[in-house]
Structure formats: C-alpha cells, structure tokens
PDB file of N, H, CA, C and O in Angstrom:
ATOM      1  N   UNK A   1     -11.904 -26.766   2.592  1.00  0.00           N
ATOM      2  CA  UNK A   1     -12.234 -25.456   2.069  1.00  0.00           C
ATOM      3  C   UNK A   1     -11.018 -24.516   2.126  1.00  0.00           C
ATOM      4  O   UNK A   1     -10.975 -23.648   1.253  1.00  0.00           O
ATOM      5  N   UNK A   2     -10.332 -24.550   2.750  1.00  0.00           N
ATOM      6  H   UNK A   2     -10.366 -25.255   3.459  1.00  0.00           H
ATOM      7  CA  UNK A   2      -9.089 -23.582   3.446  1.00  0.00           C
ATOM      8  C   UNK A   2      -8.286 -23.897   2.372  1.00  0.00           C
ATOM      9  O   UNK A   2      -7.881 -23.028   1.600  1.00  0.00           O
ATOM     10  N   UNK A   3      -7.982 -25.240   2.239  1.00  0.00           N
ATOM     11  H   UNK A   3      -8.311 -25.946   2.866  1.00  0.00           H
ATOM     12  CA  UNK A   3      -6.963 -25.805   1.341  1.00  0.00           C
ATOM     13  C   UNK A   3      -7.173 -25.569  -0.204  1.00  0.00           C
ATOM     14  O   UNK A   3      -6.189 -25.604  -0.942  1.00  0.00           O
ATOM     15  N   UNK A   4      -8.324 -25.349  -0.667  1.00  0.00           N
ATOM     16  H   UNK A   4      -9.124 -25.320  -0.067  1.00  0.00           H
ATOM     17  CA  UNK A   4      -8.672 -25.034  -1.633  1.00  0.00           C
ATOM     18  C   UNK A   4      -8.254 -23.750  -2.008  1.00  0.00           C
ATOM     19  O   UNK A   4      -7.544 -23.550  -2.993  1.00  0.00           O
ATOM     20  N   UNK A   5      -8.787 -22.619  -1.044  1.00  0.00           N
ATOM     21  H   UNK A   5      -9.364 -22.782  -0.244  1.00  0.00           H
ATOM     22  CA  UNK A   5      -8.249 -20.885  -1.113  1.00  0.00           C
ATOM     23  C   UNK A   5      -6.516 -20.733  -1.308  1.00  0.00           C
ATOM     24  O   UNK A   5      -5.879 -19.829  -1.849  1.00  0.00           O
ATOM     25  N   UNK A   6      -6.043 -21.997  -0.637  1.00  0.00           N
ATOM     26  H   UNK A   6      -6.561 -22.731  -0.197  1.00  0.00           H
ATOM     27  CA  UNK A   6      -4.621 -22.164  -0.688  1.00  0.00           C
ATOM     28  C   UNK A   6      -4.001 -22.042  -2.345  1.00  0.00           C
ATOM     29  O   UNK A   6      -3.310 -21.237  -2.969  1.00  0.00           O
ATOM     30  N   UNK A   7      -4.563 -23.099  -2.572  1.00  0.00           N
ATOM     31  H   UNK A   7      -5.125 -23.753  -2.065  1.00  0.00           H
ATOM     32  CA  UNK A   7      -4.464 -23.347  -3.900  1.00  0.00           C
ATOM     33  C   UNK A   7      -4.429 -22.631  -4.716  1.00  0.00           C
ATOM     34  O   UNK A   7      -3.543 -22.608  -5.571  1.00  0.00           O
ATOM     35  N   UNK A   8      -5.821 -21.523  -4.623  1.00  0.00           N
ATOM     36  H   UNK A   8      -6.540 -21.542  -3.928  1.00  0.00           H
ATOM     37  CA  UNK A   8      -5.583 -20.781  -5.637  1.00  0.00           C
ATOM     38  C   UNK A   8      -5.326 -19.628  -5.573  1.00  0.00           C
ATOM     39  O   UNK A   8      -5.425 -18.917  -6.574  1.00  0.00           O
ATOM     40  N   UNK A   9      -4.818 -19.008  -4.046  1.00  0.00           N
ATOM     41  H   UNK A   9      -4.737 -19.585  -3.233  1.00  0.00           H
ATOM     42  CA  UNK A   9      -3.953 -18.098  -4.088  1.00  0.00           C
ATOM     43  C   UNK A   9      -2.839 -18.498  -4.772  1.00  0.00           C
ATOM     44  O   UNK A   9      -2.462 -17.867  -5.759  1.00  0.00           O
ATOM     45  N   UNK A  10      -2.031 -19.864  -4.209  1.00  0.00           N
ATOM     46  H   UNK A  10      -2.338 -20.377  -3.408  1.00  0.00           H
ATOM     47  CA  UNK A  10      -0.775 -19.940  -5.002  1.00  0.00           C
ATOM     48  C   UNK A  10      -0.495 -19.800  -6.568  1.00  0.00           C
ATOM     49  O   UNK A  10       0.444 -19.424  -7.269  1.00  0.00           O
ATOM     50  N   UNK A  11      -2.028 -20.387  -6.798  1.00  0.00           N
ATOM     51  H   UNK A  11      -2.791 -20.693  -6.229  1.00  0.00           H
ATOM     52  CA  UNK A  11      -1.782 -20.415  -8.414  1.00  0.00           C
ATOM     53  C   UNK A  11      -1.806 -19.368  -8.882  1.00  0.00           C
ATOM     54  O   UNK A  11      -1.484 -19.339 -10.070  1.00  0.00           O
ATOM     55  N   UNK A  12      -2.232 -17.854  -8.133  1.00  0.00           N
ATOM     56  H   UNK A  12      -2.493 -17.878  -7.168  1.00  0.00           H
ATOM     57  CA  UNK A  12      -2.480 -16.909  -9.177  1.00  0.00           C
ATOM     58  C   UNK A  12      -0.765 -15.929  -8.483  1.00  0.00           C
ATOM     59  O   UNK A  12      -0.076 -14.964  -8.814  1.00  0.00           O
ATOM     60  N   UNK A  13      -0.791 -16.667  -7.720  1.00  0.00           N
ATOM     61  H   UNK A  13      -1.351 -17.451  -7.451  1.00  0.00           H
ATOM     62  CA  UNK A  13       1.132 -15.964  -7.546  1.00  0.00           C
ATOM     63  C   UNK A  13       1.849 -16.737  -8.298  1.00  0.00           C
ATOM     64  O   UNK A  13       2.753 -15.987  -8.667  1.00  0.00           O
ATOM     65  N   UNK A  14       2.057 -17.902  -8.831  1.00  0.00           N
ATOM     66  H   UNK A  14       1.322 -18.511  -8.532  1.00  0.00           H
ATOM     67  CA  UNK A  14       3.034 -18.506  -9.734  1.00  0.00           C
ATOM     68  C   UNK A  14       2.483 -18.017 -11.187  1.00  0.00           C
ATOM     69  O   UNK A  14       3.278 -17.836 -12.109  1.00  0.00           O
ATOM     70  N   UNK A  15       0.937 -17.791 -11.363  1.00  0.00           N
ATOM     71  H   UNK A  15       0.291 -17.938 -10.614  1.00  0.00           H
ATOM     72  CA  UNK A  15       0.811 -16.993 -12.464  1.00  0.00           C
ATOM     73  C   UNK A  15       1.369 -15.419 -12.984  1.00  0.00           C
ATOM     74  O   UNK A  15       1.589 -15.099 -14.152  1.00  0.00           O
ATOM     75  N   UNK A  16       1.526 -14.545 -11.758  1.00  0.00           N
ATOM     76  H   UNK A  16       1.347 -14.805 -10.809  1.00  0.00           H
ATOM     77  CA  UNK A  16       2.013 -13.415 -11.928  1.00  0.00           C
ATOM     78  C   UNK A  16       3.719 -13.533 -11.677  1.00  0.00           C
ATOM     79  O   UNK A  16       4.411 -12.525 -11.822  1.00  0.00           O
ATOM     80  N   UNK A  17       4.227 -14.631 -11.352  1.00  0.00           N
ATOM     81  H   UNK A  17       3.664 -15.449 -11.234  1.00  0.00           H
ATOM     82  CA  UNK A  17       6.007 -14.501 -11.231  1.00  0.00           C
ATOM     83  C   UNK A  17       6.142 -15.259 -12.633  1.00  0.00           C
ATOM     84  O   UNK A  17       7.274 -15.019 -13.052  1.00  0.00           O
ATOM     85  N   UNK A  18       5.444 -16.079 -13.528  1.00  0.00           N
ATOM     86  H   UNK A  18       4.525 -16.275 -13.187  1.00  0.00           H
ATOM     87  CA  UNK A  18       5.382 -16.404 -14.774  1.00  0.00           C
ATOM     88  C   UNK A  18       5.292 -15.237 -15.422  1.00  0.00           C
ATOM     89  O   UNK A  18       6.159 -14.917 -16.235  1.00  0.00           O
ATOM     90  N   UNK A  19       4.520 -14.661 -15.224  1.00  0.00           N
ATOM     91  H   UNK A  19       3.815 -14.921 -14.564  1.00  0.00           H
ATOM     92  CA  UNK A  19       3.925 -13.488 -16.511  1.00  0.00           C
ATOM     93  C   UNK A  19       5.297 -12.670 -16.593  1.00  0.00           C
ATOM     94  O   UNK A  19       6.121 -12.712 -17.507  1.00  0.00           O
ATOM     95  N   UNK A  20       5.353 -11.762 -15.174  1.00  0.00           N
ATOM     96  H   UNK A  20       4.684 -11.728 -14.431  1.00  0.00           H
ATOM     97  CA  UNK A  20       6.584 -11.260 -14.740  1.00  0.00           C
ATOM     98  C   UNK A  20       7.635 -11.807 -15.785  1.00  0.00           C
ATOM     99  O   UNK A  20       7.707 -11.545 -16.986  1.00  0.00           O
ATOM    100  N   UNK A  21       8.356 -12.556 -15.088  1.00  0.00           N
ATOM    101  H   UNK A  21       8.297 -12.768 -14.113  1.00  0.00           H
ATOM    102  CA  UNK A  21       9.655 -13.602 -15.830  1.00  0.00           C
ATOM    103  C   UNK A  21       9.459 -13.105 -17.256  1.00  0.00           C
ATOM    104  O   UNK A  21      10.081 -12.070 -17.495  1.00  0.00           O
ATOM    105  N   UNK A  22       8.661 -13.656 -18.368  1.00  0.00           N
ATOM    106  H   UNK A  22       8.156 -14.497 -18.174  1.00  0.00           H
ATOM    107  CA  UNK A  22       8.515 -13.610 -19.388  1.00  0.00           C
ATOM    108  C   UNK A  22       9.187 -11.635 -19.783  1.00  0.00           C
ATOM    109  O   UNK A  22      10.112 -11.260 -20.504  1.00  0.00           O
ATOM    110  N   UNK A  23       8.393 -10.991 -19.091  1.00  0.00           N
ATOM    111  H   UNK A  23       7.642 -11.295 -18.505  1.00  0.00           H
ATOM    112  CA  UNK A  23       7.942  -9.844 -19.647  1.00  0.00           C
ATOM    113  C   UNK A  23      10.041  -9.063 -19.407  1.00  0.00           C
ATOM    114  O   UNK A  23      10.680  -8.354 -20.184  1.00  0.00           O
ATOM    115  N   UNK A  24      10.365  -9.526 -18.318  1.00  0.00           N
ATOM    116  H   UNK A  24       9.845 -10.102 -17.687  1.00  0.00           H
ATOM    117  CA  UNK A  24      11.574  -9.228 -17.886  1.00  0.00           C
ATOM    118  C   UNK A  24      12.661  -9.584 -19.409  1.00  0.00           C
ATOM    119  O   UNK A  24      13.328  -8.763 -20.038  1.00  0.00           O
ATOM    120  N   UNK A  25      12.525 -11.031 -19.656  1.00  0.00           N
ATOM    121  H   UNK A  25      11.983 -11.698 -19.145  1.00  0.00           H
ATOM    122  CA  UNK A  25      13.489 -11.634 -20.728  1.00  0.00           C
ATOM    123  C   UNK A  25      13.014 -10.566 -21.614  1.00  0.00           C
ATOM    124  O   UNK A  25      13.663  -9.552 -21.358  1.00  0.00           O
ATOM    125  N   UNK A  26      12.222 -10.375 -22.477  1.00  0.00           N
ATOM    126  H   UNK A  26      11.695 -11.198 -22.684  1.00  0.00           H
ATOM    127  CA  UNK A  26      11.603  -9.478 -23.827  1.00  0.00           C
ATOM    128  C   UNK A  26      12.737  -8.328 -23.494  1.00  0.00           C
ATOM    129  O   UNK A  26      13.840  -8.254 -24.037  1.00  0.00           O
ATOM    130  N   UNK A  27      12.168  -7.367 -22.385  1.00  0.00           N
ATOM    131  H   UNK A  27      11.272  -7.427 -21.944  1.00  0.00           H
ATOM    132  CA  UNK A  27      13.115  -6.264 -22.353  1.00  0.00           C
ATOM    133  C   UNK A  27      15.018  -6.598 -22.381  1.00  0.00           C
ATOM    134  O   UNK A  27      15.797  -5.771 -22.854  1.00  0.00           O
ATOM    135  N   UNK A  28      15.387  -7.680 -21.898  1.00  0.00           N
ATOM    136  H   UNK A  28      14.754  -8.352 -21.514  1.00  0.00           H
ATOM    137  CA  UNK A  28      16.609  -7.775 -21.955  1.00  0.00           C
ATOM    138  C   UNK A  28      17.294  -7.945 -23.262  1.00  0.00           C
ATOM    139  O   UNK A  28      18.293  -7.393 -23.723  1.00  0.00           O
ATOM    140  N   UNK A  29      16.339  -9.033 -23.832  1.00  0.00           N
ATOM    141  H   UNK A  29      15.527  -9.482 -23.457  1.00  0.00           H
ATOM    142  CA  UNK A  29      17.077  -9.439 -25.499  1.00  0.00           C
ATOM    143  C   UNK A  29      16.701  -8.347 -26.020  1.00  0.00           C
ATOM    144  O   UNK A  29      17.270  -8.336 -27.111  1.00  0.00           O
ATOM    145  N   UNK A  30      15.842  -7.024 -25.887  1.00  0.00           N
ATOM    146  H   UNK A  30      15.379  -7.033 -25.000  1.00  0.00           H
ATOM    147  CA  UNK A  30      15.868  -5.974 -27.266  1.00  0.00           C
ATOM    148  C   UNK A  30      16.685  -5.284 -26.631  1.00  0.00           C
ATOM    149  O   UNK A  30      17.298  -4.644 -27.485  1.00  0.00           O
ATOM    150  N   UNK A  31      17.246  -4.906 -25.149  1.00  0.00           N
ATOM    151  H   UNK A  31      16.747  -5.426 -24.455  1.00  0.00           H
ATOM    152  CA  UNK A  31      18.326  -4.735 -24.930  1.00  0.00           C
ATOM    153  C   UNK A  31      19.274  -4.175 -25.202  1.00  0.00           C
ATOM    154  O   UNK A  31      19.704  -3.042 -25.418  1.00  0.00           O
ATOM    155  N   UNK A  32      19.809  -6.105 -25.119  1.00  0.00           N
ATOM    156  H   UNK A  32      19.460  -7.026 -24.944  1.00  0.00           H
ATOM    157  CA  UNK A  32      21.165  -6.796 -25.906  1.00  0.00           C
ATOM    158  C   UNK A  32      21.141  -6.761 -27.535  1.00  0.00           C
ATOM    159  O   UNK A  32      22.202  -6.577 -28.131  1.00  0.00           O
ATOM    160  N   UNK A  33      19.789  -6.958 -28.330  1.00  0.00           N
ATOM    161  H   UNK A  33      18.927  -7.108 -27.846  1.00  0.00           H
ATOM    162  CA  UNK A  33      20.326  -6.372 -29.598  1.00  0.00           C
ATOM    163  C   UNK A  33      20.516  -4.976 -30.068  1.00  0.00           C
ATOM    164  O   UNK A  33      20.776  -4.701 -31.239  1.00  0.00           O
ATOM    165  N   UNK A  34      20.373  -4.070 -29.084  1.00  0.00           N
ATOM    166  H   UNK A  34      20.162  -4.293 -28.132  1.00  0.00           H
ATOM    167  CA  UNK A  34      20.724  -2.649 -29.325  1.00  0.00           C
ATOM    168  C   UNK A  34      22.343  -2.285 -28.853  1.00  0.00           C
ATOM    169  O   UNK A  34      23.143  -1.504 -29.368  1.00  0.00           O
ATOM    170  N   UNK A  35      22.446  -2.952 -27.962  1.00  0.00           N
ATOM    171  H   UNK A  35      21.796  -3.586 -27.544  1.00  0.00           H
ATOM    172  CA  UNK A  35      24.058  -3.157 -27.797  1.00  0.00           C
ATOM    173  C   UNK A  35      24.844  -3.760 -29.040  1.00  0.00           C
ATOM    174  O   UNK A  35      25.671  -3.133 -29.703  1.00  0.00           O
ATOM    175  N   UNK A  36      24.513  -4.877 -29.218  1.00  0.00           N
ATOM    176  H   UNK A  36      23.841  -5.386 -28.679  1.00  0.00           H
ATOM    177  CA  UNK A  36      25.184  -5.267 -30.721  1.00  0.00           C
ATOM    178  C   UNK A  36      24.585  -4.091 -31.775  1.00  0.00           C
ATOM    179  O   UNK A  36      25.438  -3.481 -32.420  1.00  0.00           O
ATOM    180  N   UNK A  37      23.594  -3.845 -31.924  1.00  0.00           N
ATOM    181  H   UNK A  37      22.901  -4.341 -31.400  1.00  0.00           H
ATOM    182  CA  UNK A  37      23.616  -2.593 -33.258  1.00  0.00           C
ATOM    183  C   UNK A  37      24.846  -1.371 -32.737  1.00  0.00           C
ATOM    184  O   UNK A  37      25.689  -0.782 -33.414  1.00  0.00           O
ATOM    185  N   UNK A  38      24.539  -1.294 -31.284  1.00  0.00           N
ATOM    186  H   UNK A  38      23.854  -1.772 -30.734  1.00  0.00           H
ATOM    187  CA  UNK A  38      25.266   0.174 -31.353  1.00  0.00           C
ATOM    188  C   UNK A  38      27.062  -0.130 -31.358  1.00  0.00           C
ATOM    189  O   UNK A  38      27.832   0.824 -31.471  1.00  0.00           O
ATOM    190  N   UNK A  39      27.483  -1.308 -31.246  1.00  0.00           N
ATOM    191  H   UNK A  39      26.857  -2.083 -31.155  1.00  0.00           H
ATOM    192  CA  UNK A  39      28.774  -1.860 -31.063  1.00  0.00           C
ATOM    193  C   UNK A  39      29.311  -1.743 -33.030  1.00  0.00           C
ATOM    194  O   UNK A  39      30.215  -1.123 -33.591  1.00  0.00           O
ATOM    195  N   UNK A  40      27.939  -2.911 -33.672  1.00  0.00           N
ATOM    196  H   UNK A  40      27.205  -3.414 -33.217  1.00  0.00           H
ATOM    197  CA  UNK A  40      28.390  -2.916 -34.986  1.00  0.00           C
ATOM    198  C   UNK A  40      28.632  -1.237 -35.685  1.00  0.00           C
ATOM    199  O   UNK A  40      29.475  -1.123 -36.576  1.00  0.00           O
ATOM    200  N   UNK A  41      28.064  -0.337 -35.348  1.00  0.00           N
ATOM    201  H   UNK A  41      27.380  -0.430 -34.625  1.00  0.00           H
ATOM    202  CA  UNK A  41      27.707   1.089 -35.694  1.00  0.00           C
ATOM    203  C   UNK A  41      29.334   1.666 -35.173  1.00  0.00           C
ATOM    204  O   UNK A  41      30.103   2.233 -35.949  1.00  0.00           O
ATOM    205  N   UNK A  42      29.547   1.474 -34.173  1.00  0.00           N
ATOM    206  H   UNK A  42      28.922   1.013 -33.543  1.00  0.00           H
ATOM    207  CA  UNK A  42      30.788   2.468 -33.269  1.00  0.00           C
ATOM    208  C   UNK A  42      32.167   1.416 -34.282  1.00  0.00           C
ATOM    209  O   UNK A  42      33.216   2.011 -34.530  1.00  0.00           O
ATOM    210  N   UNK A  43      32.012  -0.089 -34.777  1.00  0.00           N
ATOM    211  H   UNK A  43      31.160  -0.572 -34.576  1.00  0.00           H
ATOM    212  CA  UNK A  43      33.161  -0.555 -35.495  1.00  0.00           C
ATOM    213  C   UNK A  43      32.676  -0.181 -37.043  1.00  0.00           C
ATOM    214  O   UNK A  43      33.325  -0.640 -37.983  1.00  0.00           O
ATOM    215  N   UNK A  44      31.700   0.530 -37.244  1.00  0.00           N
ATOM    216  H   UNK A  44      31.173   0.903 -36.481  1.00  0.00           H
ATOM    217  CA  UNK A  44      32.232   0.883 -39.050  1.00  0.00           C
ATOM    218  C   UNK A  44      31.333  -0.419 -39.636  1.00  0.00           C
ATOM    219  O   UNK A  44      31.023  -0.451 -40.827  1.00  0.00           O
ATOM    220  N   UNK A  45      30.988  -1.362 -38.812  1.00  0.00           N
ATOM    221  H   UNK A  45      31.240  -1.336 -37.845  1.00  0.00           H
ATOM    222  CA  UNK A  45      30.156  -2.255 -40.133  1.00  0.00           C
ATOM    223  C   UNK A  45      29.079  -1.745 -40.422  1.00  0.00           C
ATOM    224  O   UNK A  45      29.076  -1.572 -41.640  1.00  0.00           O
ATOM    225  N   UNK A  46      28.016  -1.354 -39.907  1.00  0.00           N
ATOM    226  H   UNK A  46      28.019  -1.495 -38.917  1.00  0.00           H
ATOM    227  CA  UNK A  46      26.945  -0.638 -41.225  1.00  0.00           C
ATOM    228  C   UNK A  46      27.198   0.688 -40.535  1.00  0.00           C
ATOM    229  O   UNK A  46      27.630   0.973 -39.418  1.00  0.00           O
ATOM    230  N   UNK A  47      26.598   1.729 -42.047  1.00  0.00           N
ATOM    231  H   UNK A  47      26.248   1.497 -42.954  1.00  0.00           H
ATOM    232  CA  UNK A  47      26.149   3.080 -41.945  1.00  0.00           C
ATOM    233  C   UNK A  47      25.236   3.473 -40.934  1.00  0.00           C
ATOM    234  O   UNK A  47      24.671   2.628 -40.240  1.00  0.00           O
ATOM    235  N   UNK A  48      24.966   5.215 -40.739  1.00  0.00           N
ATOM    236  H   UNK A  48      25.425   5.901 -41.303  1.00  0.00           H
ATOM    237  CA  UNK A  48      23.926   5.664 -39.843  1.00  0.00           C
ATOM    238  C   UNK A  48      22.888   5.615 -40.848  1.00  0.00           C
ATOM    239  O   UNK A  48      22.040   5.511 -39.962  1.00  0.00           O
ATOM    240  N   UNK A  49      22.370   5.601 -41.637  1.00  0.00           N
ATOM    241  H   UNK A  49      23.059   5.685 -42.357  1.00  0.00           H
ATOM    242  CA  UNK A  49      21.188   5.208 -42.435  1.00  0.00           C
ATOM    243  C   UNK A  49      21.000   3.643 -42.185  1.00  0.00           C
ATOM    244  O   UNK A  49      19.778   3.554 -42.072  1.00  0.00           O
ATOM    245  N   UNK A  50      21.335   2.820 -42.089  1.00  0.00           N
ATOM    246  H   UNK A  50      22.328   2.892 -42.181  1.00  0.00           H
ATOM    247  CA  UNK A  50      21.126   1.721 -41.851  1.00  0.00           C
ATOM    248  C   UNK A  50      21.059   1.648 -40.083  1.00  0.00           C
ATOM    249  O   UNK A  50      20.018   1.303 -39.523  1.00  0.00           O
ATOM    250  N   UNK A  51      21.751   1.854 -39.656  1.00  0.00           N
ATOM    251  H   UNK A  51      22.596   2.135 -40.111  1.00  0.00           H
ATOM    252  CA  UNK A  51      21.709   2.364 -37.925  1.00  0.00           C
ATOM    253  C   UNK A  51      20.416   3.001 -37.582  1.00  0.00           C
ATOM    254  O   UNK A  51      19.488   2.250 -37.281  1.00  0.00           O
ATOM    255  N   UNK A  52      20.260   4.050 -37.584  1.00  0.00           N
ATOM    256  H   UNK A  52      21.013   4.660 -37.828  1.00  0.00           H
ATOM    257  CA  UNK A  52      18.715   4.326 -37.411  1.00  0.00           C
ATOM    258  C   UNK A  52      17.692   3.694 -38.057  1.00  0.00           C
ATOM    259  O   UNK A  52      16.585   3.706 -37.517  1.00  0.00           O
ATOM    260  N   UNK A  53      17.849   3.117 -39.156  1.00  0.00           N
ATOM    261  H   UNK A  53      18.747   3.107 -39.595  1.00  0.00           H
ATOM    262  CA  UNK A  53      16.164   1.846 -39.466  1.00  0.00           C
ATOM    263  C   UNK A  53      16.418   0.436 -38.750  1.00  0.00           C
ATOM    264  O   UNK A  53      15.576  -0.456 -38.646  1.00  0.00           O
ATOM    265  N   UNK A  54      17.218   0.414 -38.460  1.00  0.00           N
ATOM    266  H   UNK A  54      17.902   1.138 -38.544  1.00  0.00           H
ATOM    267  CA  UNK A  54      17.187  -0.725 -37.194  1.00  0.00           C
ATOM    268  C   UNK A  54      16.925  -0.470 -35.911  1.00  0.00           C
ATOM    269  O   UNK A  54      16.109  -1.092 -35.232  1.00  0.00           O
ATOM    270  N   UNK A  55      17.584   0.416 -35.557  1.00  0.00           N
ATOM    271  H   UNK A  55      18.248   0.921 -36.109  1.00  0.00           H
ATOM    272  CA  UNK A  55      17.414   1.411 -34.723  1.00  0.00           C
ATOM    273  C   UNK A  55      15.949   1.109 -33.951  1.00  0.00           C
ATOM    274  O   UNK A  55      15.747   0.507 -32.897  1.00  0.00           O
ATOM    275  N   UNK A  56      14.796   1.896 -35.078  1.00  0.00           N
ATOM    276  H   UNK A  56      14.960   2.385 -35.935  1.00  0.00           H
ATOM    277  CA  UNK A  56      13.675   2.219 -34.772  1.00  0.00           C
ATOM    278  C   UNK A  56      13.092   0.712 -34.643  1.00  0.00           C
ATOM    279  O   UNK A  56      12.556   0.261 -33.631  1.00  0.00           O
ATOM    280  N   UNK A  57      13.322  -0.053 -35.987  1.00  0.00           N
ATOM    281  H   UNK A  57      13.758   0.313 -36.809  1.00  0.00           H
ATOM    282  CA  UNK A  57      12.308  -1.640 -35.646  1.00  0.00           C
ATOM    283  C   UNK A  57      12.801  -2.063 -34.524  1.00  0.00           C
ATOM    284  O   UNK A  57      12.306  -3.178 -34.359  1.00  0.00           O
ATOM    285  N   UNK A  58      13.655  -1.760 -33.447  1.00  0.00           N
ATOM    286  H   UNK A  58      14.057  -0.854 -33.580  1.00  0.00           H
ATOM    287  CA  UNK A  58      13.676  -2.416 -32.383  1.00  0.00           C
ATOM    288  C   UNK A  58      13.398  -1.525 -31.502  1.00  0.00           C
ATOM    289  O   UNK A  58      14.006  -1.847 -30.481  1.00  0.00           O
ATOM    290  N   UNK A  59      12.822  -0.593 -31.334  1.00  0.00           N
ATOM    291  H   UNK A  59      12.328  -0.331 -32.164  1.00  0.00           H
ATOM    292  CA  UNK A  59      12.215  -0.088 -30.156  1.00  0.00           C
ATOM    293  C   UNK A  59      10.663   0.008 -30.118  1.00  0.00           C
ATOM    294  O   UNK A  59      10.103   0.436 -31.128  1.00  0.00           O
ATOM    295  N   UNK A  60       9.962  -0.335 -29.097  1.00  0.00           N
ATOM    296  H   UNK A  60      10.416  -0.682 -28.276  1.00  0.00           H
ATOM    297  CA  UNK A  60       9.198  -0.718 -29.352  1.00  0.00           C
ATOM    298  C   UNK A  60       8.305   0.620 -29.426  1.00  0.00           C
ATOM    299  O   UNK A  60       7.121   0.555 -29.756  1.00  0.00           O
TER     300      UNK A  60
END
C-alpha cells in the first residue's frame, strides 16, 4: 500500500517537472526569435513596418 502512494506521488512530480520543462523551452525560443527580429531590424534588413507585424505575431 505505501509503495503504491510512492508511486504516485512520484508520478505526479515527474508530471509537473515535464509540464514545467516544456512551458520553460516555449518562452525561450519566442525569446530568441525576438532577438533575431530585433538584431535583423538594428542591421537594416527589414523595415519598422515590417518590424512591428512580426513584432506583434510573436508576442503572445
């Protein structure tokens, strides 16, 4: 019986450091593609009209 409660405490802590994990990566890659927009923007490859509609589809 003990061993059982074991169990599924653990499982619902490897479920929440899963969920976690996931939710961590999402925020990093929209990030990192706002760094590359704001890098391409500061070297002259696209316009601020094009800069702000990208801009916005990546924030959530």
């Amino acid at each position: 019986m003990v061993l059982w409660w074991v169990l599924i405490v653990a499982g619902i802590v490897a479920l929440m450091k899963w969920v976690s994990s996931n939710t961590r990566g999402r925020d990093r890659s929209a990030s990192k593609a706002l760094e590359i927009l704001n890098e391409r923007y500061a070297r002259g490859e696209i316009d601020d009209q094009e800069f702000q509609k990208r801009k916005r589809d990546l924030m959530p």
